[in-house]
DSSP file (Angstrom, degrees, kcal/mol; ACC not computed):
  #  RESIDUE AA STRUCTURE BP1 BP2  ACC     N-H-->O    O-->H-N    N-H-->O    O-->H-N    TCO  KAPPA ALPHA  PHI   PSI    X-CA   Y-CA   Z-CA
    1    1 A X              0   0    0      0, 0.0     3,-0.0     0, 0.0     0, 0.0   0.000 360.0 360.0 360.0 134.3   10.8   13.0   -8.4
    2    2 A X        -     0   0    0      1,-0.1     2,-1.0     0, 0.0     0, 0.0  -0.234 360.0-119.1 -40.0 122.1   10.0    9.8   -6.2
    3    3 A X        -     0   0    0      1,-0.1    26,-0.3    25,-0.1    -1,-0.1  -0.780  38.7-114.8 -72.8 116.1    6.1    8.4   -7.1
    4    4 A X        -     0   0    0     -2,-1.0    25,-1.6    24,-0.1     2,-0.3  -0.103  32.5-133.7 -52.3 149.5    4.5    8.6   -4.3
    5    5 A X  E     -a   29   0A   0     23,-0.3    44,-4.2     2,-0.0    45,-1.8  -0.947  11.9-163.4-128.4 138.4    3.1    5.4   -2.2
    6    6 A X  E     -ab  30  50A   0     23,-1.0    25,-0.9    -2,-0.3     2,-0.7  -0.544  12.2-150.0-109.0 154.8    0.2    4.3   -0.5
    7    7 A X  E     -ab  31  51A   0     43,-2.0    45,-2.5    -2,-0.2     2,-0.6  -0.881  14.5-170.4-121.2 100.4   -0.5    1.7    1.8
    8    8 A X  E     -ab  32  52A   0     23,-4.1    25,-1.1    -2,-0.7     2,-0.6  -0.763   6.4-173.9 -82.5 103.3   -4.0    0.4    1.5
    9    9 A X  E     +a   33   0A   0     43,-1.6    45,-0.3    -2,-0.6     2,-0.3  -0.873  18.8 142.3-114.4 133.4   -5.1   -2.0    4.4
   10   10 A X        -     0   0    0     23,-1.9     6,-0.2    -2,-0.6    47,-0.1  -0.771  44.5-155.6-146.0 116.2   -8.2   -3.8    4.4
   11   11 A X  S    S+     0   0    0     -2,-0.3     2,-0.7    45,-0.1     3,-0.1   0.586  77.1  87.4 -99.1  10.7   -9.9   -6.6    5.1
   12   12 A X     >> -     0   0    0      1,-0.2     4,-2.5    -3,-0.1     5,-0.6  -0.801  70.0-151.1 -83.8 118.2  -12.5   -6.4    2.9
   13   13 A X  H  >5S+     0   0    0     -2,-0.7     4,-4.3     1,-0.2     5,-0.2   0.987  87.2  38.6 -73.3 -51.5  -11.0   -8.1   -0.4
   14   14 A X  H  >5S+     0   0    0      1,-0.3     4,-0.9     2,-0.2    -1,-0.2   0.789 112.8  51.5 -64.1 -24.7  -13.0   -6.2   -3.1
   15   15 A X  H  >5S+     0   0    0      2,-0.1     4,-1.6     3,-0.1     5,-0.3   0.905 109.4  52.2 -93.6 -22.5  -13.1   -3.0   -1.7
   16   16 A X  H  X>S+     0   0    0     -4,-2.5     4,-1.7    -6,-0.2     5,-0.6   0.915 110.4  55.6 -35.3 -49.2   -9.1   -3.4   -1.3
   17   17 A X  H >X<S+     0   0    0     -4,-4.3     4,-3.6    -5,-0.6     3,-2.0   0.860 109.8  40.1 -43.9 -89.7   -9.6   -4.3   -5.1
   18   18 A X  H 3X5S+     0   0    0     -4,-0.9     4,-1.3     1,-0.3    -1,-0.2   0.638 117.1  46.9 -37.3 -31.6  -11.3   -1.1   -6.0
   19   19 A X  H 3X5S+     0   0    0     -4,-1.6     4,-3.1     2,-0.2     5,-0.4   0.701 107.9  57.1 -68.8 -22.4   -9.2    1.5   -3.8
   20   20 A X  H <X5S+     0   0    0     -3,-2.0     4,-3.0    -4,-1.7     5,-0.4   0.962 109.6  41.5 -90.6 -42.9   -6.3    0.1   -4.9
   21   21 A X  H  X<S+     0   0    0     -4,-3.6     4,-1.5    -5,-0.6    -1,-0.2   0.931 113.8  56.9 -63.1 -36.5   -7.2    0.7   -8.7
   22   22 A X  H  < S+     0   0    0     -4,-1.3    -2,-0.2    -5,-0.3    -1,-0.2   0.933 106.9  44.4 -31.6 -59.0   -8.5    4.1   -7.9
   23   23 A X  H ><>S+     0   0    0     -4,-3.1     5,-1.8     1,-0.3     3,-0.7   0.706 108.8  56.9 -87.6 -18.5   -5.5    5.2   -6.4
   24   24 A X  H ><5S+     0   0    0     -4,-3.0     3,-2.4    -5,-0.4    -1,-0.3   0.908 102.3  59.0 -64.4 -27.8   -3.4    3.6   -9.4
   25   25 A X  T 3<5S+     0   0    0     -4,-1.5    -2,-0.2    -5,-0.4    -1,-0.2   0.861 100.5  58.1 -52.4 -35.5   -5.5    5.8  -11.5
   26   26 A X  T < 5S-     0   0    0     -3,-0.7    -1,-0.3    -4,-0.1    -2,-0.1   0.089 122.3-102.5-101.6  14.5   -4.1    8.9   -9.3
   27   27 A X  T < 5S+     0   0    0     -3,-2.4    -3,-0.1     1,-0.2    -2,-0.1   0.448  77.5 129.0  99.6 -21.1   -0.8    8.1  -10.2
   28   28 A X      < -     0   0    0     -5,-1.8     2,-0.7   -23,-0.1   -23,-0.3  -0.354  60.5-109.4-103.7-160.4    0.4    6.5   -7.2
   29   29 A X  E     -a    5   0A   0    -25,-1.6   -23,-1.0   -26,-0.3     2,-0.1  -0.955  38.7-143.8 -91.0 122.4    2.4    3.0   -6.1
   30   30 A X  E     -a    6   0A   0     -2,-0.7     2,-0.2   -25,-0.2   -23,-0.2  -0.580  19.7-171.4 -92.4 131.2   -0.2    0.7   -4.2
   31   31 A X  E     -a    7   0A   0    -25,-0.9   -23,-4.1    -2,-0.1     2,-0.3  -0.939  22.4-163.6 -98.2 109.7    0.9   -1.6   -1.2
   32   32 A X  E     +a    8   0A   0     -2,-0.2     2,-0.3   -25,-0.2   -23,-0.2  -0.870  14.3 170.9 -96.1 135.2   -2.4   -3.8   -0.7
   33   33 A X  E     -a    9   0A   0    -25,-1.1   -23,-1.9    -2,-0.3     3,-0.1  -0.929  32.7-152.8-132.2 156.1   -2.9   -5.8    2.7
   34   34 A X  S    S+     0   0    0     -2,-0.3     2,-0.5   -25,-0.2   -25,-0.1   0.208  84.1  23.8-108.1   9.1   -6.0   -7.6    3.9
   35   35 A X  S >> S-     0   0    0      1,-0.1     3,-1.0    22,-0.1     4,-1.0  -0.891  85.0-101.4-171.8 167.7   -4.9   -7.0    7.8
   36   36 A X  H 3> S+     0   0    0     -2,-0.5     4,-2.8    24,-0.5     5,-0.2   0.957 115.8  52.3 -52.2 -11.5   -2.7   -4.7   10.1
   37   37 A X  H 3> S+     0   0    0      2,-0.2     4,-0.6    23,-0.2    -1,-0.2   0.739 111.1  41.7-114.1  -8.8    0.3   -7.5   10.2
   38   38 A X  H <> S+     0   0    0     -3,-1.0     4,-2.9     2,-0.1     3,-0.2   0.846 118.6  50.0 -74.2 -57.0    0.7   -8.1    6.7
   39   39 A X  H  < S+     0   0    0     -4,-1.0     5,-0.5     1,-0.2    -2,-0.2   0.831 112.2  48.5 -22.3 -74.8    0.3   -4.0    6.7
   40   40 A X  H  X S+     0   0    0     -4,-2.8     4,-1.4    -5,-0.5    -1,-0.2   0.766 112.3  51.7 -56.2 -49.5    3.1   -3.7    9.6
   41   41 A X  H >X S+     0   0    0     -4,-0.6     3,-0.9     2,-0.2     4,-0.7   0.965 109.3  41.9   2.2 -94.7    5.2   -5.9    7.6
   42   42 A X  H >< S+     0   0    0     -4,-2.9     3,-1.7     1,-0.2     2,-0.6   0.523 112.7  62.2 -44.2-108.9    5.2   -4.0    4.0
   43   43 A X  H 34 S+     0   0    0      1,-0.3    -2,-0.2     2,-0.2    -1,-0.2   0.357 107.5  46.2  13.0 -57.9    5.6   -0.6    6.3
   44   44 A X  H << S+     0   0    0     -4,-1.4    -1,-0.3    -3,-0.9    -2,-0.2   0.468 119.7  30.2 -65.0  -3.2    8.6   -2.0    7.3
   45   45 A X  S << S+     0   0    0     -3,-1.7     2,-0.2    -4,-0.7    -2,-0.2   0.554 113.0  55.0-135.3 -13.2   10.2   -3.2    4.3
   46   46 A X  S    S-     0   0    0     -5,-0.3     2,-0.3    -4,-0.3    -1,-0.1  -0.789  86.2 -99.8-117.0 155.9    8.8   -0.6    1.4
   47   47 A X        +     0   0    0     -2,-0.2     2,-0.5    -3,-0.1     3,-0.1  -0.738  48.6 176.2 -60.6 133.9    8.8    3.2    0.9
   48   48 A X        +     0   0    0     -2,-0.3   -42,-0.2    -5,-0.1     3,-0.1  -0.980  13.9 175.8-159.7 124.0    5.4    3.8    1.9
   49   49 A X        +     0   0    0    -44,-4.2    28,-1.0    -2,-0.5     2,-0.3   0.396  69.1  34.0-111.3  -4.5    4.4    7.7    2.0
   50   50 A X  E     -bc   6  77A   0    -45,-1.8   -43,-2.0    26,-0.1     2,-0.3  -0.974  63.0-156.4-155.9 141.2    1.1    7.3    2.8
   51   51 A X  E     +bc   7  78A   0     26,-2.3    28,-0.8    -2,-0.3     2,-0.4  -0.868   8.0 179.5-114.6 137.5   -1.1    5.1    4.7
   52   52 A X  E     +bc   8  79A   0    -45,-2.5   -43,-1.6    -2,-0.3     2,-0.2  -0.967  21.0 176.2-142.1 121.1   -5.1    4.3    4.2
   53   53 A X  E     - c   0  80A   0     26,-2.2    28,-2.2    -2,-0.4     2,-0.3  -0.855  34.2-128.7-123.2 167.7   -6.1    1.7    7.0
   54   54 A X  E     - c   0  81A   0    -45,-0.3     8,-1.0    -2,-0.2     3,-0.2  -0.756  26.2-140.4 -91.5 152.7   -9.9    0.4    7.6
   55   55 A X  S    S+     0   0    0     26,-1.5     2,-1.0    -2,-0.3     8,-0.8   0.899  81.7  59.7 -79.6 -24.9  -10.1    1.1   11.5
   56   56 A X        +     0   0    0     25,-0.3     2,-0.3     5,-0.2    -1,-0.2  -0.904  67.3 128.2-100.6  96.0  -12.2   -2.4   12.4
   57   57 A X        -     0   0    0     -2,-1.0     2,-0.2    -3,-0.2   -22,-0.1  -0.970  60.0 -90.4 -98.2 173.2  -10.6   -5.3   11.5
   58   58 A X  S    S+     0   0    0     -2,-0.3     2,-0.6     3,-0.1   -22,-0.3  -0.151  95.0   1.7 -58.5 125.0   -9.6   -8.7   13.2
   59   59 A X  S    S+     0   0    0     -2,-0.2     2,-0.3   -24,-0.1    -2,-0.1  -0.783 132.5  10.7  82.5-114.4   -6.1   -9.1   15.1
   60   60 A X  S    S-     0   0    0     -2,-0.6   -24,-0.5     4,-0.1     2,-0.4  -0.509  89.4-158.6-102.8 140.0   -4.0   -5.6   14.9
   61   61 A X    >>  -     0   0    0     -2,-0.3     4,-2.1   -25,-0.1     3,-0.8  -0.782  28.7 -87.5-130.0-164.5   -6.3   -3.4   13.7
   62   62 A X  H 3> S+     0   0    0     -8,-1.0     4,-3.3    -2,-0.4     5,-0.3   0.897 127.7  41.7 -55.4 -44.2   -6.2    0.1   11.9
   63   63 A X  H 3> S+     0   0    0     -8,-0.8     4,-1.4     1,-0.2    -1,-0.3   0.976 120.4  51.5 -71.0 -33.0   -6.1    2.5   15.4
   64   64 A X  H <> S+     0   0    0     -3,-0.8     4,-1.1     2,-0.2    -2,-0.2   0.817 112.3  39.0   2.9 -79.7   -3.6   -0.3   16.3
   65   65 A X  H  X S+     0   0    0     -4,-2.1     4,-2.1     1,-0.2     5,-0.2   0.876 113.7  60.7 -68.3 -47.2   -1.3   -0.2   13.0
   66   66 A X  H  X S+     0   0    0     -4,-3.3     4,-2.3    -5,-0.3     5,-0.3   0.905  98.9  50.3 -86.1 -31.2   -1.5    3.5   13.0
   67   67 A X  H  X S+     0   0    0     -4,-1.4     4,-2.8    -5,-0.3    -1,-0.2   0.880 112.0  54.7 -39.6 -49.8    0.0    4.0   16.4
   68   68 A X  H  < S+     0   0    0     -4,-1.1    -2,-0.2     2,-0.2    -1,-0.2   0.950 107.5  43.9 -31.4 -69.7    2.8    1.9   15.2
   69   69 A X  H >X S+     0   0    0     -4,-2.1     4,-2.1     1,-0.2     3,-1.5   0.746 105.7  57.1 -76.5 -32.5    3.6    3.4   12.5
   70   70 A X  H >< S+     0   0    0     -4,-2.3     3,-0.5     1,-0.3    -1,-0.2   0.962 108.3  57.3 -67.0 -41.1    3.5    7.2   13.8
   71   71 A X  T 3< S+     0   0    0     -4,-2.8    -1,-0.3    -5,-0.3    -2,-0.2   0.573 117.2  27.4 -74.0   9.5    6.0    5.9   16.3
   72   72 A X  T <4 S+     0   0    0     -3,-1.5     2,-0.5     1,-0.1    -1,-0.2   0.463 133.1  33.1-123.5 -25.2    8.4    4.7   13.9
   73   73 A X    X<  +     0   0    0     -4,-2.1     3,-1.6    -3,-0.5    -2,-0.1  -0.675  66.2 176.4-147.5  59.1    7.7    7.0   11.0
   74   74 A X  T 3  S+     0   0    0     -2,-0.5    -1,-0.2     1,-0.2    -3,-0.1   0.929  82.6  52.4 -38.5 -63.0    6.5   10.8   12.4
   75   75 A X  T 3  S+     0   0    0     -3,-0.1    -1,-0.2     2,-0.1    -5,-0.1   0.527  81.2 123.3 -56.1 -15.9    6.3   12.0    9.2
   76   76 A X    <   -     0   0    0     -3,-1.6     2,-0.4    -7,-0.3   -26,-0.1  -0.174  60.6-131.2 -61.8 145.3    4.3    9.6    7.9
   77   77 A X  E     +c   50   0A   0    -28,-1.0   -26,-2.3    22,-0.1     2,-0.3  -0.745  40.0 168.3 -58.2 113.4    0.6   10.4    6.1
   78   78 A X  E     -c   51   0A   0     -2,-0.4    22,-1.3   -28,-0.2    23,-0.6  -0.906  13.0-169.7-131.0 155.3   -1.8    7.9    7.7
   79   79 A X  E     -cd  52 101A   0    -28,-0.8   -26,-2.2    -2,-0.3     2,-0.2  -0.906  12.3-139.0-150.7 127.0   -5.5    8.0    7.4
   80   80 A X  E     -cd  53 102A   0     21,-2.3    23,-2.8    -2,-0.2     2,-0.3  -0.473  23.4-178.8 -72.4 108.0   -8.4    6.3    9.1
   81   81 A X  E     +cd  54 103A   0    -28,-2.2   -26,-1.5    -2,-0.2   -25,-0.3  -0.997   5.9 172.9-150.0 176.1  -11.4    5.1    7.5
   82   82 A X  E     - d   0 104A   0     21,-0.7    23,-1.8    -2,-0.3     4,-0.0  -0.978  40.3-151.7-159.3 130.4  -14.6    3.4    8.0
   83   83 A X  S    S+     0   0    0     -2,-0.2    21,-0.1    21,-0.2   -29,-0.0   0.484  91.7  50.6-104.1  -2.0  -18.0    2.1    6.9
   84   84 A X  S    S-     0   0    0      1,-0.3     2,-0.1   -28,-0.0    -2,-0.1   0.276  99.4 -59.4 -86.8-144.6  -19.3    2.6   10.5
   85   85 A X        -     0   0    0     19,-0.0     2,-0.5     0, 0.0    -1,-0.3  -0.621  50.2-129.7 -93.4 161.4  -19.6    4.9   13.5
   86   86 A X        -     0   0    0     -2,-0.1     2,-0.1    -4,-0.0     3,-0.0  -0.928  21.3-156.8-125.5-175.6  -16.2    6.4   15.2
   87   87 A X     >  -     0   0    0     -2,-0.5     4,-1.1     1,-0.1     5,-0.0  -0.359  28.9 -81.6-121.1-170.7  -16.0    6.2   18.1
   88   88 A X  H >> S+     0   0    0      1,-0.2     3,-3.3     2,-0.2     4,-1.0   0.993 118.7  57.5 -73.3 -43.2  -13.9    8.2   20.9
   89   89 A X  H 3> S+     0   0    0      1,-0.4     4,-2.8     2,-0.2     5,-0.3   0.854 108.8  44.5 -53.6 -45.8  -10.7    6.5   20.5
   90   90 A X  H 34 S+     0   0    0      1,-0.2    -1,-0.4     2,-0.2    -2,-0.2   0.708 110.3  55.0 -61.7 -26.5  -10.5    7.4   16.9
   91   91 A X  H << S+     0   0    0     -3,-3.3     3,-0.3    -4,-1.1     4,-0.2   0.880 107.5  53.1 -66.1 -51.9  -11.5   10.7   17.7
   92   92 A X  H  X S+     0   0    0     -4,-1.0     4,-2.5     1,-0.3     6,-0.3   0.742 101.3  54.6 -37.3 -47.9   -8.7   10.7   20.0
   93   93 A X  T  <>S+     0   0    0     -4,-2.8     6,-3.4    -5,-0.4     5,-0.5   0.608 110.7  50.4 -86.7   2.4   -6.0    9.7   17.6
   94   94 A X  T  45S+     0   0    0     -3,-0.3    -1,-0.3    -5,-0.3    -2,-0.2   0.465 112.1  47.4-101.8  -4.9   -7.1   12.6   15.5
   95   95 A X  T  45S+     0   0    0     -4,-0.2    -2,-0.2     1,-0.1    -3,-0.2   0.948 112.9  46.5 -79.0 -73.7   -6.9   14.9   18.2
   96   96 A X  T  <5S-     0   0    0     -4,-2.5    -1,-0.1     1,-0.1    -2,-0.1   0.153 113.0-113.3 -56.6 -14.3   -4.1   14.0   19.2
   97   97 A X  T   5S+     0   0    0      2,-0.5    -3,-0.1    -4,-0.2     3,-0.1   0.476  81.3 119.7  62.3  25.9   -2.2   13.9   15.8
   98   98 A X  S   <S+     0   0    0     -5,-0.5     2,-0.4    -6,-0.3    -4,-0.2   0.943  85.8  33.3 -74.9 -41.8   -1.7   10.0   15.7
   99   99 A X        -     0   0    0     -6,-3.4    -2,-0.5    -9,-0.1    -1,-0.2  -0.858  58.5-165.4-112.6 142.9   -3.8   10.5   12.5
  100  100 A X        +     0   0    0    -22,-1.3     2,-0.3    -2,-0.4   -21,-0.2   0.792  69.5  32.4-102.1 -10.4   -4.1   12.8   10.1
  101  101 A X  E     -d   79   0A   0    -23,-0.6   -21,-2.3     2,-0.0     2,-0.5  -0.957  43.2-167.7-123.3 144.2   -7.1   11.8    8.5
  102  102 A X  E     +d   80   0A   0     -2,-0.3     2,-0.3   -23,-0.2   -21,-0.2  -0.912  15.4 179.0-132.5 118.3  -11.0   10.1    8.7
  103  103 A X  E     -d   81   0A   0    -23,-2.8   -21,-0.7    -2,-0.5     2,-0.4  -0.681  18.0-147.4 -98.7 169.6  -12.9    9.2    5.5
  104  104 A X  E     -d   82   0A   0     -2,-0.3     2,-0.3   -23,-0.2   -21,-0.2  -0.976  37.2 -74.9-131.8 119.5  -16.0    7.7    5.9
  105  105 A X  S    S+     0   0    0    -23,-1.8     2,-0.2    -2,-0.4   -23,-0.1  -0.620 105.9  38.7-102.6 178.4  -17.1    5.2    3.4
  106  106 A X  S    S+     0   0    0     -2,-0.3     2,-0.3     0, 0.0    -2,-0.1   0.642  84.3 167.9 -56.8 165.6  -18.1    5.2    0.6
  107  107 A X        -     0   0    0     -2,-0.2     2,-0.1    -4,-0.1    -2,-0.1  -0.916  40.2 -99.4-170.1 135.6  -15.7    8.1   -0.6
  108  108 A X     >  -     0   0    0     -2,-0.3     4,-2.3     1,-0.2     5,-0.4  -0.166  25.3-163.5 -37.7 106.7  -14.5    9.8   -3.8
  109  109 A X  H >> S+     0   0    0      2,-0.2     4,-3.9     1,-0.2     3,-1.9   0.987  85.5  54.8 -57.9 -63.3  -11.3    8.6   -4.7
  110  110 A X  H 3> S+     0   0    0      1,-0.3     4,-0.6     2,-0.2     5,-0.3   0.884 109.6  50.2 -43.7 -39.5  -10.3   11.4   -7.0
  111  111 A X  H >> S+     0   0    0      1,-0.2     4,-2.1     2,-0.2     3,-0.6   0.897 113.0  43.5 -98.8  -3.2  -11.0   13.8   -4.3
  112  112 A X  H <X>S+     0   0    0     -4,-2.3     4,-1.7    -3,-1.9     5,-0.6   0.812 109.3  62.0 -86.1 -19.8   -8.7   11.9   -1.4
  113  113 A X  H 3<5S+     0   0    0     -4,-3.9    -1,-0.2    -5,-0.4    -2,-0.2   0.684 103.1  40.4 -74.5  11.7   -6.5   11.5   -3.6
  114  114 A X  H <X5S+     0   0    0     -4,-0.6     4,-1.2    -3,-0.6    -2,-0.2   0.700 116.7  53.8-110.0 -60.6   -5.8   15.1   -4.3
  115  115 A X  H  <5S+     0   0    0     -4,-2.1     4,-0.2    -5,-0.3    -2,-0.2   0.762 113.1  37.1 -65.5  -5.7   -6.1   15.8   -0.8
  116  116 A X  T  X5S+     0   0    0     -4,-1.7     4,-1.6     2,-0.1     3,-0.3   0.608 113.4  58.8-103.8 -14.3   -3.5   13.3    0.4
  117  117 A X  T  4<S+     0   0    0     -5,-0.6     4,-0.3     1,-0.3    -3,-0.1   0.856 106.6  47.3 -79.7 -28.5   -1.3   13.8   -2.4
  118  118 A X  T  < S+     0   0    0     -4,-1.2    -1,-0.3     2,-0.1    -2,-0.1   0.778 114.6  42.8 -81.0 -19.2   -1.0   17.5   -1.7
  119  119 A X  T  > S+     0   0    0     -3,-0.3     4,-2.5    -4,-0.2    -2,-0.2   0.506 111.6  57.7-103.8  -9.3   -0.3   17.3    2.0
  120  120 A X  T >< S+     0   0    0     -4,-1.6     3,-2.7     1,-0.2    -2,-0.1   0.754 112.9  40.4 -73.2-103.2    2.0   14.5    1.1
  121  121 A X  T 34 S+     0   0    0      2,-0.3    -1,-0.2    -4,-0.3    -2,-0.1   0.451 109.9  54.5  55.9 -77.3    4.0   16.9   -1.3
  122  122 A X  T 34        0   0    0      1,-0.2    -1,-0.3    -5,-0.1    -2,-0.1   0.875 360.0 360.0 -86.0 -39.4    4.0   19.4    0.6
  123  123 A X    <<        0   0    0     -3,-2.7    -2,-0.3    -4,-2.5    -1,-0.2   0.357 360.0 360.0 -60.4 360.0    5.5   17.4    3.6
């Protein structure tokens, strides 16, 4: 069986740090970027089963990236998260199925990774 892989995007460097060890902890392979165009870049070029973008950053950002990627990649697991408010558009792209997830941080690693690794999985 294939390890599953994540795509972390952030532009915070230390809390990149710290997800990205979490989620080695869970077993999977971490793709780190600090901004949606390194992100669209690896996405293109790696197996990447799962996606965890921050929604706010500078130049493409997470609602941005994730649009991207759903059009290239249906299947893919992408998930939204955030140390703010969201707002309608984000609401939208979960309505809508652009996303399939919103964390809100801070947030348990141990328990999104159980939940994305199960829908992953199961997809």
């Amino acid at each position: 069986m294939n390890t599953l892989s994540i795509l972390i995007v952030d532009d915070d460097e230390l809390i990149l740090k710290v997800l990205a060890l979490g989620f080695e902890k869970c077993g999977l392979k971490v793709f780190k970027a600090e901004n949606g165009y390194d992100a669209w870049n690896l996405f293109n070029n790696e197996q990447i089963s799962l996606v965890l973008t921050d929604i706010y950053m500078p130049g493409l950002d997470g609602k941005e990236l994730s649009r991207r990627i759903r059009n290239i990649s249906p299947s893919a697991k992408i998930a939204l998260m955030t140390g703010g408010e969201i707002d309608e558009e984000t609401k939208e792209l979960l309505s809508v199925g652009t996303v399939d997830y919103f964390f809100l941080k801070p947030f348990n690693i141990k328990n999104i990774c159980k939940t994305l690794i199960a829908d992953a999985k199961i997809n």
